[in-house]
LOLO-188102 format. One record per residue (C-alpha): residue in one letter; residue number from 1; x, y, z. Coordinates in steps of 0.5 Angstrom, whole numbers, plus 2048, in hexadecimal, padded with zeros to 3 digits. Layout:
N
<lumvo><resn>a</resn><resi>NUM</resi><c1>X</c1><c2>Y</c2><c3>Z</c3></lumvo>
...
***
This chain:
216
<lumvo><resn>x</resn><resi>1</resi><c1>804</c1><c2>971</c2><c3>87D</c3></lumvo>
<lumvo><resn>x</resn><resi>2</resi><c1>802</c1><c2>96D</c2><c3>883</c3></lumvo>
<lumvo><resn>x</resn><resi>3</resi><c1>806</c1><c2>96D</c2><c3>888</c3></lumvo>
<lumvo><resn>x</resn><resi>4</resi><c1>806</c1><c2>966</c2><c3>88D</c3></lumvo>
<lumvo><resn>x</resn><resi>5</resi><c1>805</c1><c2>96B</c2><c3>892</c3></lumvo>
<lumvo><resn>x</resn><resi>6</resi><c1>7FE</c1><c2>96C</c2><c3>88E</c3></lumvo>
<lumvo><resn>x</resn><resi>7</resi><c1>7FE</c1><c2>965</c2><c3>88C</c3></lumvo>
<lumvo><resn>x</resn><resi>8</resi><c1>7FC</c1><c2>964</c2><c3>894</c3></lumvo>
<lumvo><resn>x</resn><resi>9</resi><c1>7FA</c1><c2>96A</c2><c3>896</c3></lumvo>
<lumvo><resn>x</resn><resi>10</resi><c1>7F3</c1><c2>96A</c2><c3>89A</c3></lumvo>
<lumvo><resn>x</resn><resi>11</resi><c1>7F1</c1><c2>963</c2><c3>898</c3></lumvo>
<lumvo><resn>x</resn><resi>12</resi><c1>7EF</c1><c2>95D</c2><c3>89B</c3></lumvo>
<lumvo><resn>x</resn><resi>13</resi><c1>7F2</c1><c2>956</c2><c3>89B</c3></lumvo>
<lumvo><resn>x</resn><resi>14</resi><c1>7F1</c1><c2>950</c2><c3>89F</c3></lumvo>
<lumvo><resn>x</resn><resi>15</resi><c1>7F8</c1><c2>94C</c2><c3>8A0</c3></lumvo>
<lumvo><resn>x</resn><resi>16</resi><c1>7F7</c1><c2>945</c2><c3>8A3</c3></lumvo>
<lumvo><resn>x</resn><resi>17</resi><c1>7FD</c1><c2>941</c2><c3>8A7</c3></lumvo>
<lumvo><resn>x</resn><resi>18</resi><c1>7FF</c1><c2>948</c2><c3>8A9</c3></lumvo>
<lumvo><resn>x</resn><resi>19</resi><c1>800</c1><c2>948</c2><c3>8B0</c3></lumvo>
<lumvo><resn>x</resn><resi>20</resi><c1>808</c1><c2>945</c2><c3>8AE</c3></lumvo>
<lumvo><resn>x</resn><resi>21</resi><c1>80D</c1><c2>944</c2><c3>8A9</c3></lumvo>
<lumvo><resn>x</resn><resi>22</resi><c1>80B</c1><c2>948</c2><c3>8A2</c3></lumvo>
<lumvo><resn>x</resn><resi>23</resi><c1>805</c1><c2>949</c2><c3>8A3</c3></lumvo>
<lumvo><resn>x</resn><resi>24</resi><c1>806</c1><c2>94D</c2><c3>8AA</c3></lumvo>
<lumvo><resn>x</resn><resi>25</resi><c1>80C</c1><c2>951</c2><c3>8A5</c3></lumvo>
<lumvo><resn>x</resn><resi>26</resi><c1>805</c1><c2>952</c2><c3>89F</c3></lumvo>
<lumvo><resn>x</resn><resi>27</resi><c1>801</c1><c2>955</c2><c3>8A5</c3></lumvo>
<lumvo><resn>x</resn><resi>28</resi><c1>806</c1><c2>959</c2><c3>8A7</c3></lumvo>
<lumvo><resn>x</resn><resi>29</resi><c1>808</c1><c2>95C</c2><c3>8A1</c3></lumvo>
<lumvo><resn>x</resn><resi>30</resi><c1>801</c1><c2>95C</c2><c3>89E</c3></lumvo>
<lumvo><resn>x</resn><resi>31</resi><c1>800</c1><c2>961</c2><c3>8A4</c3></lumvo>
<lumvo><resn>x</resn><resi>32</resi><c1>806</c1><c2>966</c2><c3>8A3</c3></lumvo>
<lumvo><resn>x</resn><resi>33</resi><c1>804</c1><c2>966</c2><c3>89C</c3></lumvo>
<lumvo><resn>x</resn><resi>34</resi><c1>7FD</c1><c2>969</c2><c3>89F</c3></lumvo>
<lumvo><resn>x</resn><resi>35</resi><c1>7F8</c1><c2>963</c2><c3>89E</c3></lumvo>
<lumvo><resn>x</resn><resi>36</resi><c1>7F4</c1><c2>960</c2><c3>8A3</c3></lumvo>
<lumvo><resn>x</resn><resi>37</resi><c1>7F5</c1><c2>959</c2><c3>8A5</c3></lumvo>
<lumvo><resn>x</resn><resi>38</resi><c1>7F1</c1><c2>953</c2><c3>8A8</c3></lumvo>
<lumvo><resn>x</resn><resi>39</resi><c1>7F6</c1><c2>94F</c2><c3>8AB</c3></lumvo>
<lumvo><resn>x</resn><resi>40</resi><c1>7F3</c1><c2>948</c2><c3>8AA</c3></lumvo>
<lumvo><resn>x</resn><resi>41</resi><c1>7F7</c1><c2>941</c2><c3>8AE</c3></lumvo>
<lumvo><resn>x</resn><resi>42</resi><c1>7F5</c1><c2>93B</c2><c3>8B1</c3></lumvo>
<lumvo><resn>x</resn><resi>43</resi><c1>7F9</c1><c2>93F</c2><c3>8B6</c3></lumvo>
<lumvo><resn>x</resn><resi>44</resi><c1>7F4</c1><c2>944</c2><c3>8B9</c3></lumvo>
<lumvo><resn>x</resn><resi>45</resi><c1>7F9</c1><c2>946</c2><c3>8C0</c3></lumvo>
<lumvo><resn>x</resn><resi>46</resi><c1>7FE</c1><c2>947</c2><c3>8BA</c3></lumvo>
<lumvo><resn>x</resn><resi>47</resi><c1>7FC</c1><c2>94A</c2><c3>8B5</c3></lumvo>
<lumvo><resn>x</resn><resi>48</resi><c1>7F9</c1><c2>94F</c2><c3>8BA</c3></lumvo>
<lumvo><resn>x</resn><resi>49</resi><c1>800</c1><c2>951</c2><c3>8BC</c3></lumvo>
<lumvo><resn>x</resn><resi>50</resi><c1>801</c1><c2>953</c2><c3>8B5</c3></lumvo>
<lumvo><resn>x</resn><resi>51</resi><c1>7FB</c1><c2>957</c2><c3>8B6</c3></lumvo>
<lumvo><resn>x</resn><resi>52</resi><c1>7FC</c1><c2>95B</c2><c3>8BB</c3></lumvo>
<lumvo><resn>x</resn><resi>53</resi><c1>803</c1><c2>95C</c2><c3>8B9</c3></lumvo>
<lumvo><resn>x</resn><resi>54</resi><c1>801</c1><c2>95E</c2><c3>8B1</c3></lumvo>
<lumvo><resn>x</resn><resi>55</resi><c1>7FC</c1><c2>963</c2><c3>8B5</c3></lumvo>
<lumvo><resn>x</resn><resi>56</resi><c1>800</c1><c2>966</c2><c3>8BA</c3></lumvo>
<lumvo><resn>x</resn><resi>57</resi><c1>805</c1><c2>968</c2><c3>8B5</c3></lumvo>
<lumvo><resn>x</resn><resi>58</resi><c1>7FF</c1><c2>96C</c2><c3>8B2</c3></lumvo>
<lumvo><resn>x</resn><resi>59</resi><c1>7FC</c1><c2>968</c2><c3>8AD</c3></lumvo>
<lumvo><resn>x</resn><resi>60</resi><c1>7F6</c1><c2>963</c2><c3>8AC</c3></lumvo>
<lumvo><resn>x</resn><resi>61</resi><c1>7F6</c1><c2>95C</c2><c3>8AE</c3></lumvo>
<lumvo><resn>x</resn><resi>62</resi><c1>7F1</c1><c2>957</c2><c3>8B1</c3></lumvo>
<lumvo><resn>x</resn><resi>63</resi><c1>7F2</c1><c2>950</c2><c3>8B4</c3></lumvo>
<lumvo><resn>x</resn><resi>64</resi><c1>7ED</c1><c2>94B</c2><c3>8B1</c3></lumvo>
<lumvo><resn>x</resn><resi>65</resi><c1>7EC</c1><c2>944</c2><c3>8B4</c3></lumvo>
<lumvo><resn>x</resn><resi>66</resi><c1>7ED</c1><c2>93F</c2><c3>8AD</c3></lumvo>
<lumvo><resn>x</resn><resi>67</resi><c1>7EE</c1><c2>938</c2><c3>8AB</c3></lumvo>
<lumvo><resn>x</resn><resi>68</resi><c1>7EE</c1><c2>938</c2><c3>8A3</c3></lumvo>
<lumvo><resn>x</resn><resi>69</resi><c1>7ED</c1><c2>931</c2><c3>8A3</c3></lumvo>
<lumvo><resn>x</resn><resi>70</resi><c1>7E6</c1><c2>932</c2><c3>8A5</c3></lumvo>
<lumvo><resn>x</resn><resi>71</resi><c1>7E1</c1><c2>935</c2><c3>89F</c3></lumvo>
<lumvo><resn>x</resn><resi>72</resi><c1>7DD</c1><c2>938</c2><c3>8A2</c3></lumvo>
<lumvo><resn>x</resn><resi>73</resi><c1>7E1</c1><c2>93C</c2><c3>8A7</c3></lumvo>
<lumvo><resn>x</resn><resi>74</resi><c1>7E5</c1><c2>940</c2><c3>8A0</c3></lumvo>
<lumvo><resn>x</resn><resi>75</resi><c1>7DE</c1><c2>941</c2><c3>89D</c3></lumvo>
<lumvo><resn>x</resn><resi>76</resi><c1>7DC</c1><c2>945</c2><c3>8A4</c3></lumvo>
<lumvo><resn>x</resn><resi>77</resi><c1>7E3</c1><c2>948</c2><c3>8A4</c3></lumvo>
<lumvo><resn>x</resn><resi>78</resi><c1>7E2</c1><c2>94B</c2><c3>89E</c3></lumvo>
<lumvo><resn>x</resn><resi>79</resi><c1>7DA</c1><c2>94D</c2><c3>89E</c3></lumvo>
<lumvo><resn>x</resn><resi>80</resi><c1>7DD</c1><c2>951</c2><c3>8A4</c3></lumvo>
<lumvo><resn>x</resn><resi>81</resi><c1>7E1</c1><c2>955</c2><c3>8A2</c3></lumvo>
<lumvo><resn>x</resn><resi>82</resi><c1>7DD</c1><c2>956</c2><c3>89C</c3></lumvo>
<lumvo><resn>x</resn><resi>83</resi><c1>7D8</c1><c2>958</c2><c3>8A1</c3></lumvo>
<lumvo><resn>x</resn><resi>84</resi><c1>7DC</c1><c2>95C</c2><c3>8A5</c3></lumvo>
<lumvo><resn>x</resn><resi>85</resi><c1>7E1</c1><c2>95F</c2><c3>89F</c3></lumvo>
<lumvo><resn>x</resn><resi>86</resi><c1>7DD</c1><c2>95F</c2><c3>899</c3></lumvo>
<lumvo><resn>x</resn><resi>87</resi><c1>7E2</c1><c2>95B</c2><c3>894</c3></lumvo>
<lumvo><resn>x</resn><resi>88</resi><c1>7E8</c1><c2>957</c2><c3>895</c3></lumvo>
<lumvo><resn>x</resn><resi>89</resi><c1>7ED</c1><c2>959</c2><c3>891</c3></lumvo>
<lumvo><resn>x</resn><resi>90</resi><c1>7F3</c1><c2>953</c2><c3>893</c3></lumvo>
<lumvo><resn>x</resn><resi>91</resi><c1>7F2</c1><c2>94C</c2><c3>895</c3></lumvo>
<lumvo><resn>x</resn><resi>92</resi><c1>7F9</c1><c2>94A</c2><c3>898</c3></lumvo>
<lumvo><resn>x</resn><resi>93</resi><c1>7F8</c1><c2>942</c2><c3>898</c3></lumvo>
<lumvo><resn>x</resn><resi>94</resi><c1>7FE</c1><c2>941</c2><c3>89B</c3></lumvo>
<lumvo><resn>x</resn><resi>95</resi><c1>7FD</c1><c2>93C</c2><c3>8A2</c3></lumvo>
<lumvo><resn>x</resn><resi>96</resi><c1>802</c1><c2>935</c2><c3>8A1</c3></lumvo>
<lumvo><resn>x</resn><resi>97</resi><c1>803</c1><c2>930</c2><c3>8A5</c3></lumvo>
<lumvo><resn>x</resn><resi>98</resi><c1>809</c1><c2>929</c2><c3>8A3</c3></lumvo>
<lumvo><resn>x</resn><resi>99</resi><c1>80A</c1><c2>923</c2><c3>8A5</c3></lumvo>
<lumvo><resn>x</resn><resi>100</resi><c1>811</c1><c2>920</c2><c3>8A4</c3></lumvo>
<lumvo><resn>x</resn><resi>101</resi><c1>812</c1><c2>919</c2><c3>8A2</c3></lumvo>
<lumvo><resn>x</resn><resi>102</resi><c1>813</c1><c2>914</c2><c3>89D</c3></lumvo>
<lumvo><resn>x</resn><resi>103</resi><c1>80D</c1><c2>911</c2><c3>89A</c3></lumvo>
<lumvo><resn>x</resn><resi>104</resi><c1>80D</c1><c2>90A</c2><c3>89D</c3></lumvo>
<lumvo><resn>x</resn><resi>105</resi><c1>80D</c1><c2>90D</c2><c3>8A4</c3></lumvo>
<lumvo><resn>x</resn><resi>106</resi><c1>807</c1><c2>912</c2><c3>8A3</c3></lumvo>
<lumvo><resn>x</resn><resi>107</resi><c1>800</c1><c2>910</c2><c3>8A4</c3></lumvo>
<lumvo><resn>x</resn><resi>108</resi><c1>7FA</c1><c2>913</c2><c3>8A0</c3></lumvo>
<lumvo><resn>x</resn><resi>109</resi><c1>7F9</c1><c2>917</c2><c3>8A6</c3></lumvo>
<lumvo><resn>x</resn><resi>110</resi><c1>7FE</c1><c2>91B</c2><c3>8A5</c3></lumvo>
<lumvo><resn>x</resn><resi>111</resi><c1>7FD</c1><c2>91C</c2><c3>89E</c3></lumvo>
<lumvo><resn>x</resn><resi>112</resi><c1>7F6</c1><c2>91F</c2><c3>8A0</c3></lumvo>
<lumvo><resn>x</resn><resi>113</resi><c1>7F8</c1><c2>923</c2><c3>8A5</c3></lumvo>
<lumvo><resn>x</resn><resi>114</resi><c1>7FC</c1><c2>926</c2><c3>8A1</c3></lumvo>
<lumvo><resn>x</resn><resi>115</resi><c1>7F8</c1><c2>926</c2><c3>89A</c3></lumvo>
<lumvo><resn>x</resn><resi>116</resi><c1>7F2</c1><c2>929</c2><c3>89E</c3></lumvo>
<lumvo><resn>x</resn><resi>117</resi><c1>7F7</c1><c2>930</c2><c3>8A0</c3></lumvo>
<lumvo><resn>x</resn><resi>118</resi><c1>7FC</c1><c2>931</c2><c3>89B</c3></lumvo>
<lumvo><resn>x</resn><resi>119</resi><c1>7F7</c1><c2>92F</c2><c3>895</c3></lumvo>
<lumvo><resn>x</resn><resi>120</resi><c1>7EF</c1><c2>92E</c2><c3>897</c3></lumvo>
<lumvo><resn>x</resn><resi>121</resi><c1>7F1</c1><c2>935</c2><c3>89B</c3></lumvo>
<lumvo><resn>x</resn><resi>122</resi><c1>7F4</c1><c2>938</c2><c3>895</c3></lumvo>
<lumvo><resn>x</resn><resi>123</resi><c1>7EE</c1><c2>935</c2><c3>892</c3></lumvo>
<lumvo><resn>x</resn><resi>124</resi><c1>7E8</c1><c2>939</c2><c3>896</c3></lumvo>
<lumvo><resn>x</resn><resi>125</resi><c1>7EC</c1><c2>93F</c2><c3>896</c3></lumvo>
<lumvo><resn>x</resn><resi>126</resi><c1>7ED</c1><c2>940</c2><c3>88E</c3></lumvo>
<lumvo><resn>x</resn><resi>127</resi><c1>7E6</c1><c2>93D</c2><c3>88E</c3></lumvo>
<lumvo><resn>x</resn><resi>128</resi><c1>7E2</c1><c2>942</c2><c3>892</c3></lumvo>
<lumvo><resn>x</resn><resi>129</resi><c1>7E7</c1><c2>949</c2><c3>890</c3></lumvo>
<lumvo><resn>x</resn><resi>130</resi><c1>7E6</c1><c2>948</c2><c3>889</c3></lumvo>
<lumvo><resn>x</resn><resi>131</resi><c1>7DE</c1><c2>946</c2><c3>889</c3></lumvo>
<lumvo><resn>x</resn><resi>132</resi><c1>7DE</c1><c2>94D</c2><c3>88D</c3></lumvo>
<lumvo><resn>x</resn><resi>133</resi><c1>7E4</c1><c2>951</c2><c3>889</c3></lumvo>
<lumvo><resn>x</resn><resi>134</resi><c1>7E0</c1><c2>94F</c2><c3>882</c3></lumvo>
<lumvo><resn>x</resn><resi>135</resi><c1>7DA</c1><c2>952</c2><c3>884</c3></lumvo>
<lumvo><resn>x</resn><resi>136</resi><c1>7DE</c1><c2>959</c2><c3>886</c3></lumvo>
<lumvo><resn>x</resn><resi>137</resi><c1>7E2</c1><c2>959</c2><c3>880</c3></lumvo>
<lumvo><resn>x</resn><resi>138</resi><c1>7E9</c1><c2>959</c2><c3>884</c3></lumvo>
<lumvo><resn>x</resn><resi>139</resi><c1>7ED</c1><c2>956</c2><c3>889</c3></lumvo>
<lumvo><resn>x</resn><resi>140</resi><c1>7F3</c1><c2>951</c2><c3>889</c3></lumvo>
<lumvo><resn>x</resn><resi>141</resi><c1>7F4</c1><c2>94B</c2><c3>88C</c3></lumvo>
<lumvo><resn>x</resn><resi>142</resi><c1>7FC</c1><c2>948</c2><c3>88E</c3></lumvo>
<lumvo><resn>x</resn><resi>143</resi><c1>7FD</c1><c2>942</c2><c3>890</c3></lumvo>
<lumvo><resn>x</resn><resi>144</resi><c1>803</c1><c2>93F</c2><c3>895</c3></lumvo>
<lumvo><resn>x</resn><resi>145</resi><c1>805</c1><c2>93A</c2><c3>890</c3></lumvo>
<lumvo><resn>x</resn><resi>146</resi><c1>80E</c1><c2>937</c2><c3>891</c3></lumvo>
<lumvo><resn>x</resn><resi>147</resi><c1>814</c1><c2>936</c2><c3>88D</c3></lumvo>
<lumvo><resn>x</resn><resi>148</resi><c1>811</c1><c2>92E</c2><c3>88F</c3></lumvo>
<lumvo><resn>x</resn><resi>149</resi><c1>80C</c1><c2>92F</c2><c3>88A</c3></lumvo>
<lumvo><resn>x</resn><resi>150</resi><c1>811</c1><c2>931</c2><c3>884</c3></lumvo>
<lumvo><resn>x</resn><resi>151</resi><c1>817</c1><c2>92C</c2><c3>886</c3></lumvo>
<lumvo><resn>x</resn><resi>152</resi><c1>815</c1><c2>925</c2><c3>88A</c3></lumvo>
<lumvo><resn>x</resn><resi>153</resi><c1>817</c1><c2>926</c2><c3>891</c3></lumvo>
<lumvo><resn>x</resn><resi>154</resi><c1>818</c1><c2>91E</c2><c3>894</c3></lumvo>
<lumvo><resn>x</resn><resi>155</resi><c1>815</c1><c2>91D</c2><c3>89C</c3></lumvo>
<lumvo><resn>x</resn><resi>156</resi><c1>811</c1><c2>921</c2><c3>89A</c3></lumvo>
<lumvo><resn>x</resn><resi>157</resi><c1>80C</c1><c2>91E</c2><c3>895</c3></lumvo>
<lumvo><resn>x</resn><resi>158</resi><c1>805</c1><c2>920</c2><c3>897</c3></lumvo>
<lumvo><resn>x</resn><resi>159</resi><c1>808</c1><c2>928</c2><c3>898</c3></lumvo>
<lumvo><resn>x</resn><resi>160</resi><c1>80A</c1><c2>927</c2><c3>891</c3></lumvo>
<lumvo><resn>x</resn><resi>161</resi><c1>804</c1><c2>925</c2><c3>88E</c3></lumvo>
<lumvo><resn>x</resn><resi>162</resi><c1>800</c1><c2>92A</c2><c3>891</c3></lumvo>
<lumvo><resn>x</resn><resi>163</resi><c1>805</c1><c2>92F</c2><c3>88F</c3></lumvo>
<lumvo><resn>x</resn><resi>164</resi><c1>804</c1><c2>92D</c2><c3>888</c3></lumvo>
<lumvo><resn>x</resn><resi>165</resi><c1>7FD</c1><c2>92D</c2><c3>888</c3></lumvo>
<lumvo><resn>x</resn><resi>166</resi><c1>7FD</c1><c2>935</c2><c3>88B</c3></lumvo>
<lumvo><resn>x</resn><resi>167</resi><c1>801</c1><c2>936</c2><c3>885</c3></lumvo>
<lumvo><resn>x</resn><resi>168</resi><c1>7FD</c1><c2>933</c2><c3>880</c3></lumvo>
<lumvo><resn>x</resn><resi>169</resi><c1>7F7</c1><c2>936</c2><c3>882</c3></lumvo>
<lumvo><resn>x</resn><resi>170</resi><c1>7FA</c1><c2>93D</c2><c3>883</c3></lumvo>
<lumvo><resn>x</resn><resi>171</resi><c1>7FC</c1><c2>93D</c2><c3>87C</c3></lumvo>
<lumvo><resn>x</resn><resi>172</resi><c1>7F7</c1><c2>93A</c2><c3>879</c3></lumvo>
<lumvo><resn>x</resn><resi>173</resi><c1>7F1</c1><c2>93F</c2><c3>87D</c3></lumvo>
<lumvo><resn>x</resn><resi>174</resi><c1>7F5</c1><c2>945</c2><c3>87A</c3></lumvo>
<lumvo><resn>x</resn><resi>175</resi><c1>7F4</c1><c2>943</c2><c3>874</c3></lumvo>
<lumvo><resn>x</resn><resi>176</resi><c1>7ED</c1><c2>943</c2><c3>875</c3></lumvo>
<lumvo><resn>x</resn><resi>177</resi><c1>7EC</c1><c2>94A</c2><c3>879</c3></lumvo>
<lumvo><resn>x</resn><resi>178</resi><c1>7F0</c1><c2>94D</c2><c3>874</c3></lumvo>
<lumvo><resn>x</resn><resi>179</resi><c1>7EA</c1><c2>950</c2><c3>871</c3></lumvo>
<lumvo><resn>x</resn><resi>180</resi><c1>7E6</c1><c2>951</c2><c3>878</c3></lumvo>
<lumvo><resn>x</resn><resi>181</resi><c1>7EA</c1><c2>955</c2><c3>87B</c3></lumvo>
<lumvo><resn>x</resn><resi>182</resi><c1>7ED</c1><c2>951</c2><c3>880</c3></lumvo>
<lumvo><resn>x</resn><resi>183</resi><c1>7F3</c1><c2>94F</c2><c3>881</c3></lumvo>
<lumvo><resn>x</resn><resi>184</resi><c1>7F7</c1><c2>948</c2><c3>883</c3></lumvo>
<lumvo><resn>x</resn><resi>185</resi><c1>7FE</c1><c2>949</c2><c3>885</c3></lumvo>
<lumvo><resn>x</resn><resi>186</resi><c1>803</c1><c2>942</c2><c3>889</c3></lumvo>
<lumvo><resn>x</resn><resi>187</resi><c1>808</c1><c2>944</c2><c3>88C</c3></lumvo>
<lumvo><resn>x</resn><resi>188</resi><c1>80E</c1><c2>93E</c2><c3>88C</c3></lumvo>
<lumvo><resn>x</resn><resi>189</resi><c1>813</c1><c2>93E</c2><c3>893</c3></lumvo>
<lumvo><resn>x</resn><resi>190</resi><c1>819</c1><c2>93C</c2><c3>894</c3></lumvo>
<lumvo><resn>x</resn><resi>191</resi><c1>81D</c1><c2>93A</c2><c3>89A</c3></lumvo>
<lumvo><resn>x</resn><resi>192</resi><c1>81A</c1><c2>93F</c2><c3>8A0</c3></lumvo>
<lumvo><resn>x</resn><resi>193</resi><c1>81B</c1><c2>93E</c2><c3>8A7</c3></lumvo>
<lumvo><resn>x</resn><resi>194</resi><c1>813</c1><c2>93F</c2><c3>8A8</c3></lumvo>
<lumvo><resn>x</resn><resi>195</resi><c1>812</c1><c2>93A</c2><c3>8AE</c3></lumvo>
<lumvo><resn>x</resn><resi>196</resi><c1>80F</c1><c2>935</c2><c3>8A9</c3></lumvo>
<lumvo><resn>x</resn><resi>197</resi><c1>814</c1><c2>930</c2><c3>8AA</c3></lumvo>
<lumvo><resn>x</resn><resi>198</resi><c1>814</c1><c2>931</c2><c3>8B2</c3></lumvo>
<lumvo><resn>x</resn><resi>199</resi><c1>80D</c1><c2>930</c2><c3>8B2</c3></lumvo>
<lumvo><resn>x</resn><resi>200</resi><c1>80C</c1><c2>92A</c2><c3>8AD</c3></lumvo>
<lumvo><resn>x</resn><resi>201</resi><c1>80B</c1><c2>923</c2><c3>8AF</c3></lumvo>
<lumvo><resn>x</resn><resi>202</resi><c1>810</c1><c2>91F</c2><c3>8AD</c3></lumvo>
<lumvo><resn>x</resn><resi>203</resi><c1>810</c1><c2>917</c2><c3>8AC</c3></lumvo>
<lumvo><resn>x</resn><resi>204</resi><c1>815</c1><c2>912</c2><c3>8AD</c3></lumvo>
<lumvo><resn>x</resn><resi>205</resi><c1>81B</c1><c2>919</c2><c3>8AB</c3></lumvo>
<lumvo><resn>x</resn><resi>206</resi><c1>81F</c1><c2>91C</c2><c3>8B0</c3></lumvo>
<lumvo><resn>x</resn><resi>207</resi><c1>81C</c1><c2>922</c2><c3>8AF</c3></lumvo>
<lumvo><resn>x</resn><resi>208</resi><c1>822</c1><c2>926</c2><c3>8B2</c3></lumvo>
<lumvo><resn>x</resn><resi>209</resi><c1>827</c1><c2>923</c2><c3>8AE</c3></lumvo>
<lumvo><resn>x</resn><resi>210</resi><c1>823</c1><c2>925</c2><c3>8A8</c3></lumvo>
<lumvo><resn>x</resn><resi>211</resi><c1>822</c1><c2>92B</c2><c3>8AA</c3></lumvo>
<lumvo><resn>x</resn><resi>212</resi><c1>828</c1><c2>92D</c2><c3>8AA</c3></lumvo>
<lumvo><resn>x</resn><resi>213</resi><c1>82A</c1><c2>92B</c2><c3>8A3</c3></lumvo>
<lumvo><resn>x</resn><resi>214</resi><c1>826</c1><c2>931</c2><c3>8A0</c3></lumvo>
<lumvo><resn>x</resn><resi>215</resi><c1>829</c1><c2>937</c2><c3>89D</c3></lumvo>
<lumvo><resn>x</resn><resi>216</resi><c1>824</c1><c2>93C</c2><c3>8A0</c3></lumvo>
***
């Protein structure tokens, strides 16, 4: 019977939006269970930090430079690692942005910016993992999705709808590679104090105020 322990031994995975919060704790983790991470965020100088903290510690991790909301680099980073590695054996799309306002006062920027990370990145990344675990037969993709994408969540419409879609992708994908070996899995947060309201803009809200209303 196996084990997590041989779930993730000696495997590869990419974990994007790892340099903070969930994705800083997957690689960690994913790292004690023996697999070796490519710690991916737009945060280079972060995600360098949990890096050197995985490899000092005795595991196998190394820091990439990623903005998911460009195509072409999540298609590099994934023919690298094929490239250096073999295989990739998971695909953590976990990178996220917010920006908390109500609708009337958030511009379509806004939902750009937040569209082009939480949903095209998540995009780019199933879509260049899953062309890739097809043709080796195997492979899992897990998507960074939130309870916002389950239950509505106002000030937040742009998160939410995003988070939908994520969900909605995830289980219709699963569906799909059931027979080809891959994998689809959508993880579904609650309130977790991951920095992300810290770093989020926020529009016409006293983000403070909001903040400390949150059961994390």
């Amino acid at each position: 019977m196996e084990t997590i322990m041989d779930a993730f031994k000696e495997k590869i995975a990419i974990v994007t939006g790892g340099a903070s919060g969930i994705g800083r704790a997957l690689c960690e983790q994913l790292c004690q269970l023996g697999a070796t991470v490519l710690v991916a965020d737009v945060n280079e100088e972060g995600a360098g930090q949990v890096a050197s903290g995985i490899n000092k510690t005795g595991g196998r991790a190394r820091a990439v430079h990623l903005d998911v909301a460009q195509e072409e680099k999540v298609q590099k980073l994934i023919d690298e690692t094929v490239s250096e590695h073999g295989r990739l054996d998971y695909m953590f799309n976990n990178a996220g942005i917010c920006v908390i306002g109500e609708e009337r006062d958030v511009s379509l920027d806004h939902w750009r910016s937040v569209l082009d990370v939480n949903l095209f990145g998540v995009i780019y990344g199933t879509t260049a993992a899953y062309s890739l675990m097809v043709k080796q037969g195997f492979g899992h993709i897990v998507n960074t999705a939130s309870l916002a994408g389950l239950i509505p969540a106002t000030q937040e419409i742009s998160y939410t709808a995003s988070k939908y879609a994520v969900v909605g992708i995830s289980n219709a994908l699963r569906m799909e590679g059931a027979d080809l070996g891959v994998k689809v899995s959508v993880v579904c947060p609650g309130f977790v104090q991951t920095g992300i309201y810290d770093a989020s803009l926020a529009v016409n809200v006293d983000k403070k105020k909001l903040v400390a209303r949150i059961p994390f």
